[in-house]
C-alpha positions in Angstrom: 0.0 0.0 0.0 1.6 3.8 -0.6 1.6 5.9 1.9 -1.6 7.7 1.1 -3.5 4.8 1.4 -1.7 3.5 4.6 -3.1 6.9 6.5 -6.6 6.5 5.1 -6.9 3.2 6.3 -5.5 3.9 9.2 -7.8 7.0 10.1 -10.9 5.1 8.2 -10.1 2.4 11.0 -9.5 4.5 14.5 -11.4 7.9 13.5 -15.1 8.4 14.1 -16.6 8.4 10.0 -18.4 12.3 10.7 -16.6 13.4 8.1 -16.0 11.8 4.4 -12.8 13.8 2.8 -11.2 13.2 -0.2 -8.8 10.6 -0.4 -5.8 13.3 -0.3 -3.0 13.3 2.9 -1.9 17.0 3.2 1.5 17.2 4.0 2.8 20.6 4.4 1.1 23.8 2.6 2.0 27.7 1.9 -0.3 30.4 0.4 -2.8 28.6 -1.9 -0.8 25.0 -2.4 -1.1 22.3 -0.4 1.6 19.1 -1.2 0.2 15.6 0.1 2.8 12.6 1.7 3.6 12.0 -1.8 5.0 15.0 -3.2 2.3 16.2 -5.3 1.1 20.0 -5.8 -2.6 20.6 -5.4 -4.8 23.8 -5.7 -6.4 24.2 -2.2 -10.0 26.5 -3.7 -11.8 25.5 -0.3 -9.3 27.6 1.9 -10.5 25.1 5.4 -13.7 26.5 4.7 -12.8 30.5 4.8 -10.6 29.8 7.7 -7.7 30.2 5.7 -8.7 33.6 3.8 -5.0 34.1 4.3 -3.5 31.2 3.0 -1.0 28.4 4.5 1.4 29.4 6.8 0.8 32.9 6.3 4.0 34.8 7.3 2.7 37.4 9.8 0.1 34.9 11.6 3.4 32.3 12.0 5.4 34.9 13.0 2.4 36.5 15.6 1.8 33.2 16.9 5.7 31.8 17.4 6.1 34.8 19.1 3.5 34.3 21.4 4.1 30.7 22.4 7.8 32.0 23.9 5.7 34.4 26.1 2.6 32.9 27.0 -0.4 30.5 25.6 -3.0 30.2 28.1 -4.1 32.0 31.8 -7.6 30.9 31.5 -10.2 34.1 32.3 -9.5 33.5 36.0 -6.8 36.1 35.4 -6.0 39.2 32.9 -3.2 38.5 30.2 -1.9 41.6 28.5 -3.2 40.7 24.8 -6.7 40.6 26.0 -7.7 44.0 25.8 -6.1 44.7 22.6 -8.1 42.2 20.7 -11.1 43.0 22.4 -10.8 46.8 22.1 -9.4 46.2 18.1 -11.5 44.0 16.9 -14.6 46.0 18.5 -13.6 48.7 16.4 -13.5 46.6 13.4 -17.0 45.6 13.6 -18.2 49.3 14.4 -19.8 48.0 18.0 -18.4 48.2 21.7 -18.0 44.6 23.2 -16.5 41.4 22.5 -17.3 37.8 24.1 -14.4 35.5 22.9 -15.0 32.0 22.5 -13.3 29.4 20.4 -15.4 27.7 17.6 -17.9 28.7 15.2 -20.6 26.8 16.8 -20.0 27.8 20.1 -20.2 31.7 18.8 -23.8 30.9 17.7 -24.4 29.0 21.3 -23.5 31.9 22.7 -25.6 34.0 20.6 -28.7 32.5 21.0 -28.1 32.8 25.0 -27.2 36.3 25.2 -30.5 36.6 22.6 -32.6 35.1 25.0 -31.1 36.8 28.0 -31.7 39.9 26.1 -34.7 39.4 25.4 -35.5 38.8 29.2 -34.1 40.8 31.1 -34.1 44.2 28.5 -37.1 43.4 26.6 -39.4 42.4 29.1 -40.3 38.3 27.2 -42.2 36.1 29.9 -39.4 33.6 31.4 -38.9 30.7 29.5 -41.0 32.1 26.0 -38.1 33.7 23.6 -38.9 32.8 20.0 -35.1 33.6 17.7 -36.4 33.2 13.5 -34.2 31.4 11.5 -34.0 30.7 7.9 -34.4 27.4 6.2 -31.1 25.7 4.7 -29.4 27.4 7.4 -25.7 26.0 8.7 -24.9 27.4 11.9 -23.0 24.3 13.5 -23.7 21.0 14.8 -24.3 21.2 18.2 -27.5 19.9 19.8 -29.3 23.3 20.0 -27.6 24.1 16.1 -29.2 21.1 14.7 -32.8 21.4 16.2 -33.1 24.5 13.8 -31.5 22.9 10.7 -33.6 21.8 8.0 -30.9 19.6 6.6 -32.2 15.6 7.6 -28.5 14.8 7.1 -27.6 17.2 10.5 -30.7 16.5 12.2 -31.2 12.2 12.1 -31.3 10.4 15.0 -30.1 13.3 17.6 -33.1 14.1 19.2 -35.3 15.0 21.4 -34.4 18.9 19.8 -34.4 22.2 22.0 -37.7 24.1 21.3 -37.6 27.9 21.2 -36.9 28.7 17.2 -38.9 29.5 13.8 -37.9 28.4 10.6 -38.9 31.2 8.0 -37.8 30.5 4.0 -34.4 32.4 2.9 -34.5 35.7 1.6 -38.6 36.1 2.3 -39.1 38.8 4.5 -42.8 38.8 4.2 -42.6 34.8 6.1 -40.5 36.2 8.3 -42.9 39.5 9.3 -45.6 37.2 9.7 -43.5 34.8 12.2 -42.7 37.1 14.0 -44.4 37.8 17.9 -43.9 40.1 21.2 -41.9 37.2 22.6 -39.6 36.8 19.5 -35.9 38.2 20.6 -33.7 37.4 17.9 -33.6 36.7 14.1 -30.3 34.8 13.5 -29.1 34.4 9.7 -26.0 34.1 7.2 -25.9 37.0 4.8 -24.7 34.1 2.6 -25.9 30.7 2.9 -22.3 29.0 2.2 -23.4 25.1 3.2 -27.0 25.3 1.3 -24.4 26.3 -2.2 -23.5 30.2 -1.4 -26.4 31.5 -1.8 -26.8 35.2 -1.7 -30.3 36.3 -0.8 -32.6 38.7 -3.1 -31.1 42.4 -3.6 -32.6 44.6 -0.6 -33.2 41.2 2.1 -31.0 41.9 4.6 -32.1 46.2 4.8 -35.4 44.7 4.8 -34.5 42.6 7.4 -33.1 45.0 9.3 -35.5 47.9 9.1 -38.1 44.8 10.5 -35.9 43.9 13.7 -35.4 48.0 14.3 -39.5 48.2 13.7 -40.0 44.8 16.3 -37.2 45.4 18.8 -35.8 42.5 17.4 -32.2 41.7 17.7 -30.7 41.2 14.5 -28.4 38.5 14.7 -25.5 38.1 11.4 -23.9 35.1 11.2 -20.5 36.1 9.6 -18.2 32.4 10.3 -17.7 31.8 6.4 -19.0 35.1 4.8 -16.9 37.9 7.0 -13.4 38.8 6.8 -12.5 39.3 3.5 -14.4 36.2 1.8 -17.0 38.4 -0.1 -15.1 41.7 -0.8 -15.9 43.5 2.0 -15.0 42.9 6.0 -18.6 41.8 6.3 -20.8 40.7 3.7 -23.7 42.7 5.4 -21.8 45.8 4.3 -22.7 44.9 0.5 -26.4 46.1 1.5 -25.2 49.2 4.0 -26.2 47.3 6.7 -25.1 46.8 10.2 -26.4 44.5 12.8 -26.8 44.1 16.0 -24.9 41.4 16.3 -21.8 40.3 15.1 -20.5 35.8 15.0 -17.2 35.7 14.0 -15.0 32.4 13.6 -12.9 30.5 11.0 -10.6 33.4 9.5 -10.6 35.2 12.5 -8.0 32.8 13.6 -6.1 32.7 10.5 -6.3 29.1 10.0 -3.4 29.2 13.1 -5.6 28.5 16.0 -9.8 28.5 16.4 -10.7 31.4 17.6 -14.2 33.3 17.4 -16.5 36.2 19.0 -19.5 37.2 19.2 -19.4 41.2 19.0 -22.3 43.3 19.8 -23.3 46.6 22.0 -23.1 46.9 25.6 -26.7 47.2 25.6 -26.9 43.7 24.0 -23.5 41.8 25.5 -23.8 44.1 28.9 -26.7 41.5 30.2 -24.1 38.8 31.5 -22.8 38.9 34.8 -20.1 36.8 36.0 -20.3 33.0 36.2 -23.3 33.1 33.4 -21.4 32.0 30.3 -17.6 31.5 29.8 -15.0 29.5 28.2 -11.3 27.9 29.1 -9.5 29.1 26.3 -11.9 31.5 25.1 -9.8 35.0 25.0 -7.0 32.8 25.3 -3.4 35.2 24.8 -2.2 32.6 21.7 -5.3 33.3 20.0 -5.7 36.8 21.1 -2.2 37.3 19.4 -3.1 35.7 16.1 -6.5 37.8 16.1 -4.8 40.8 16.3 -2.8 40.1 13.4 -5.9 39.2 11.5 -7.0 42.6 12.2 -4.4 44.5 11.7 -4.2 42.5 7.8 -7.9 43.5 7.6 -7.8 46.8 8.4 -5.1 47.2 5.5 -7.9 46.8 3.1 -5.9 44.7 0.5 -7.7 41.5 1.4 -10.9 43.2 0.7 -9.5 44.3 -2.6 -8.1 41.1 -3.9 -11.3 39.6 -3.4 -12.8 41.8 -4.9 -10.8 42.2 -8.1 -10.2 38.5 -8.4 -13.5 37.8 -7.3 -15.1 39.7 -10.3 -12.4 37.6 -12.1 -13.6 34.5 -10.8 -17.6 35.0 -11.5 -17.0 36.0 -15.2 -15.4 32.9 -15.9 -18.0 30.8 -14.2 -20.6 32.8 -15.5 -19.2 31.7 -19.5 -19.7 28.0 -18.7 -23.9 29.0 -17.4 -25.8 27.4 -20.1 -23.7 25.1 -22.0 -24.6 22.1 -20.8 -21.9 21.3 -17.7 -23.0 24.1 -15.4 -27.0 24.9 -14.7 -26.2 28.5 -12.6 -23.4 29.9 -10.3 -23.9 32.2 -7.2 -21.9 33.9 -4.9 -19.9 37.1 -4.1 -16.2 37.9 -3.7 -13.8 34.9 -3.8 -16.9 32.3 -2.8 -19.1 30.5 -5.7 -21.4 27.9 -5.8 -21.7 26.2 -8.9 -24.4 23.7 -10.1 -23.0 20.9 -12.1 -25.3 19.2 -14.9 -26.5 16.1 -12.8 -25.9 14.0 -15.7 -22.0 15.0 -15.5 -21.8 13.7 -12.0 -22.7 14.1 -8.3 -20.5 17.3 -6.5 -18.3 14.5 -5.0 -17.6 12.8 -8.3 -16.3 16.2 -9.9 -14.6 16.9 -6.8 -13.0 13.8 -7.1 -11.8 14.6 -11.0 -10.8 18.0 -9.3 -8.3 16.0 -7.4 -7.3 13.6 -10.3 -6.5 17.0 -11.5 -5.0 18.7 -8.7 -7.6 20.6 -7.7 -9.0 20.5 -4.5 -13.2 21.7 -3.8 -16.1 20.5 -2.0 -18.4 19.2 -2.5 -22.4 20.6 -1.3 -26.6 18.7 -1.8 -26.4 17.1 -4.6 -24.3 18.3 -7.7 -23.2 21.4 -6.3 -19.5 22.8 -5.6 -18.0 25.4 -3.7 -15.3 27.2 -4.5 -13.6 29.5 -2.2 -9.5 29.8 -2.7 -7.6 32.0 -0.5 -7.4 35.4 -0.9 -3.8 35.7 -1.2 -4.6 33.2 -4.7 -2.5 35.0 -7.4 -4.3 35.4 -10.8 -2.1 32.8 -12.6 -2.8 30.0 -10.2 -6.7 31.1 -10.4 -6.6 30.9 -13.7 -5.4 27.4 -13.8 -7.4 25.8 -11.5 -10.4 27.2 -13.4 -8.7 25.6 -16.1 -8.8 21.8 -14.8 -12.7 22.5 -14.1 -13.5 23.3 -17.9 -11.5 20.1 -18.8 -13.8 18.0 -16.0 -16.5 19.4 -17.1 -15.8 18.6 -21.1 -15.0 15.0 -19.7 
């Protein structure tokens, strides 16, 4: 057996099967390239989901982080640690709001969004104990913990893990007039991605999300965005609410946030809004943790350069006029997205997403795959042109078979 298959087998045998990944062993990796145990090259265009908006080994996050590892990693939030503050007061000001609750992954940013919703919603709004209502949308992917899934529509996420926490509405995506009519004196929250990235990036109709937030300000409705794959860079902009002029109440932050280094991810809001805890109500280990605080602040500080923004832009636009020439021609049905993040439709009758991943890889290329015959394609941001350009390449040869 070569060394690729040794490791499958190996992890097939002693690894949970939660996931199903490629048959690919990633070695080592820098910018947009990843090279497996056996020496080959291949195109990574999934970037760890937007956690690696940055690319591999990003010098300035390797260098943030080494540094921090001589001084110190972890004090828990039993004590103060001299990069707290910074990355609380920083990445506050990124987001335009006043506080920060730091936690580590995605899915416990939305745990601890729908909490602080609820809390809200008690103690500020005045809801009867125990009766806060938060609207979600359909095809949503907020995580897969046990209070994520009882609010996913997806069968796959839901089977077999019940009984499912009560307290949410499922509305269609992008239908504000479902959600208005949803909507109660005891609902507190509506949570939702400005992009639905796991349903096949899908961007909502033009004028959604001001609708959605004119409705919450109207309702006293807290208006809750879920940016883990969409903010940071991924669409363009720091946030992809900012493509409508919108601002939040809310803020869930994750994936790039930590640069790909270490998880990191907040939930950033108004003291109005985050100002309802009190000590011992909600917390975290590592949450805040000075490693991650470290590697945050270098995130920032890349952010607030604007580049990132601009290269997804630019090669962004790049991206989606290429895509767009293959609508139509019998391989792709439609494409979708914004920035450096597409979903494309594959003809059924060309394959299933994974098969056409799985050519990808033949080909060096490396996607996932989403429901059905859909892929996702979402490189880094530090992708040059050239190597864009390729990889696009090796999808019009999969796609002419």
């Amino acid at each position: 057996m070569s060394t690729t298959d040794n490791a499958i087998a190996s992890a097939e045998a002693h690894s949970a099967h939660n996931y199903h990944p490629l048959p690919v062993v990633v070695a080592t990796a820098e910018g947009a390239w990843m090279t497996d145990v056996e020496g080959r090259r291949h195109l990574d265009m999934l970037a760890g989901y937007s956690a690696l908006n940055f690319g591999h080994g990003n010098r300035r996050l390797i260098d943030a982080a080494r540094a921090q590892l001589e001084r110190v990693t972890l004090t828990s939030r039993a004590f103060h640690h001299d990069r707290f503050a910074d990355f609380c007061t920083r990445l506050a000001e990124l987001c335009g709001m006043e506080m920060v609750l730091p936690m580590n992954t995605g899915a416990e940013a939305v745990e601890t969004a729908v909490k602080t919703a609820r809390k809200w919603g008690y103690r500020v709004k005045g809801v009867p104990d125990g009766m806060a209502k938060i609207i979600v949308a359909a095809d949503n992917f907020h995580g897969r913990t046990t209070t994520v899934i009882s609010f996913s529509t997806d069968p796959e996420a839901r089977a077999d893990f019940g009984p499912y926490t009560p307290g949410f509405e499922i509305v269609p995506y992008g239908d504000l007039t479902a959600m208005r009519e949803a909507m109660t004196e005891n609902t507190v929250a509506v949570l939702i991605e400005p992009i639905q990235g796991e349903a096949g990036v899908l961007v909502p109709p033009p004028g959604y999300l001001a609708g959605v937030r004119e409705l919450t300000r109207e309702r006293d409705v807290l208006f809750i965005a879920d940016e883990i794959q969409s903010g940071l860079g991924r669409t363009g902009k720091t946030f992809a609410c900012e493509h409508e002029g919108v601002v939040p109440d809310m803020y869930l932050l994750g994936k790039a946030l930590g640069g790909g280094v270490v998880p990191v991810s907040a939930v950033v809001s108004s003291a109005a809004v985050l100002g309802v805890y009190r000590p011992g109500e909600h917390g975290s280990t590592f949450g805040g943790n000075p490693l991650a605080c470290a590697v945050a602040l270098e995130v920032i500080a890349m952010l607030n350069t604007g580049e990132y923004q601009q290269r997804a832009t630019e090669l962004g636009d790049h991206l989606h006029q290429e895509l767009g020439l293959l609508v139509g021609g019998g391989a792709v049905r439609a494409v979708r997205g914004r920035g450096l993040w597409a979903g494309v439709d594959i003809e059924p009758a060309l394959g299933t997403g994974r098969e056409i991943s799985e050519r990808l890889m033949e080909r060096r290329v490396l996607v996932k795959d989403t429901h059905g015959s859909t892929i996702r394609i979402a490189p880094p941001l530090v992708i040059n042109k050239e190597d864009l350009d390729w990889g696009l390449d090796q999808l019009r040869a999969v796609l002419r078979g």
